[in-house]
Phi, psi and omega in degrees: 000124177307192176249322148290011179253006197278269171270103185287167166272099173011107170202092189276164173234120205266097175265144190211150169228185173175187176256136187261178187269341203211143171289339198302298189291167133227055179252138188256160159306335164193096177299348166307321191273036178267121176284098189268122158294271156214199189238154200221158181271011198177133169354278219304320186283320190289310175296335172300308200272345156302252167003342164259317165309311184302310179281353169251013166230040174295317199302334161221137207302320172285324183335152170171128166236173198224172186210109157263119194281060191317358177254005183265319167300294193292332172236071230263010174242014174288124170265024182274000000 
């Protein structure tokens, strides 16, 4: 086993939410109120934690959370 199959290589991700303004949209309604869950190390762990935020705000319909693919910024010529 390499020492990279060891240590995958990073590639994070940041989930965060609020409430928008519009269903239409993704302009949120008060960004002081934006909900950072966290920054994560990979899609599969970053999704666990959406899918859980998402689901304790089912109840209200503007709620909306999203997974940015902070390694996609920082290395924007990474094809993973």
């Amino acid at each position: 086993m390499s020492e990279h199959d060891k240590n995958p290589k990073q590639l994070l991700h940041l989930v965060f939410g609020g409430e928008l303004k519009s269903l239409h949209g993704v302009e949120f309604r008060d960004l002081k109120a934006l909900d950072v869950v966290g920054i994560y190390p990979n899609y599969a762990e970053a999704a666990k934690a959406w899918k859980a935020a998402a689901q304790r705000t089912v109840d209200n319909a503007q709620m909306r959370y999203f997974v940015v693919h902070l390694h996609r910024l920082l290395d924007p010529d990474t094809d993973d």
